[in-house]
N, C-alpha and C positions, 0 to 999 in steps of 0.2 A: 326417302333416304337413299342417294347413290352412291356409293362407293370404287371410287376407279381403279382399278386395276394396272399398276406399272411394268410393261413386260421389256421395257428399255430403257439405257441410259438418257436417250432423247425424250423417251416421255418423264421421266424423272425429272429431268431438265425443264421441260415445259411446266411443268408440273410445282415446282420451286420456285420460277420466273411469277408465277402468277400471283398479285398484291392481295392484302392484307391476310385473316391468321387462319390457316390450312394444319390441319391433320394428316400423320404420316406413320401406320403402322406396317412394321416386319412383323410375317407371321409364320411361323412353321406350322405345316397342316401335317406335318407327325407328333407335335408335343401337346402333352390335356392340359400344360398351364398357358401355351400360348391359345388352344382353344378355347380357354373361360376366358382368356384376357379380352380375346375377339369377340366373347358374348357379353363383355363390360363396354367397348369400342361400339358395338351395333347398339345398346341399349340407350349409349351417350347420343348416338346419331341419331337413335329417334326422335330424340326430344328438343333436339338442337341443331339449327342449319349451319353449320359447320364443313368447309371443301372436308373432304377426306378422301385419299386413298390408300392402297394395300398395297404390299412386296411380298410376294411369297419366296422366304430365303431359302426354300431347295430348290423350287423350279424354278427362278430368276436369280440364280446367286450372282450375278456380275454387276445386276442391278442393287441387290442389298450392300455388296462388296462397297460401289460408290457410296451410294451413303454414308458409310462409316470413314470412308475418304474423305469426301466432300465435306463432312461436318466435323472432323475429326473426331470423331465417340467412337470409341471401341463397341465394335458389333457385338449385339446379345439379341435372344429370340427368347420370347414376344420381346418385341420394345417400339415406343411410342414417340416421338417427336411433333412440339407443338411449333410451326413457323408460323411468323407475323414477317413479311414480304419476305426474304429469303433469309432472314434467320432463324436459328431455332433459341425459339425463348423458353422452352420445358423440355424434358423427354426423361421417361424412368422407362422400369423393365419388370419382366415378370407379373410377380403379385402385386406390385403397387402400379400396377394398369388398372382401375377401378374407375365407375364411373363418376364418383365423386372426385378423385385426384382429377381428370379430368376438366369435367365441369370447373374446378376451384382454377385451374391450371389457364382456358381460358377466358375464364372470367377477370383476369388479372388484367 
């Protein structure tokens, strides 16, 4: 299970361009519910080859900022985004980041 790391808008970029259905979590490593949300996000990852990568929205906030541009969703931390090539076809927040929503989300 790897997890990539977005420290720019250009990886971001690369990182959306890439085909079929990718995973996209914001995480703050100050909050304890974006922390459990990220041990529901790694628990999905083990069991499922699934692209994913991370935004950490203090230390890369320019890169979370697009996001919420780019896809027009109103930024919130934890929150999850499911793309199938550059769209996003899921994304919830908080406590309904579970690994079951997930799973169901892109089982779809």
């Amino acid at each position: 299970m790897s997890i990539q790391q977005l420290h720019s808008e250009e990886e971001l970029k690369q990182y959306i361009s890439r085909s079929g259905k990718k995973l996209l979590f914001k995480h703050s490593t100050t909050c304890p519910i974006s922390a459990k949300a990220y041990e529901e996000f790694q628990s999905y990852l083990k069991e499922n080859e699934t692209d994913a990568a991370v935004v950490l929205v203090i230390e890369d906030r320019p890169v979370s900022n697009k996001i919420a541009e780019e896809f027009g969703i109103k930024h919130e931390s934890p929150q999850i985004f499911l793309l199938d090539d550059q769209n996003v076809t899921w994304n919830t927040s908080h406590w309904k980041i579970t690994k079951a929503n997930i799973t169901e989300a892109v089982a779809q």
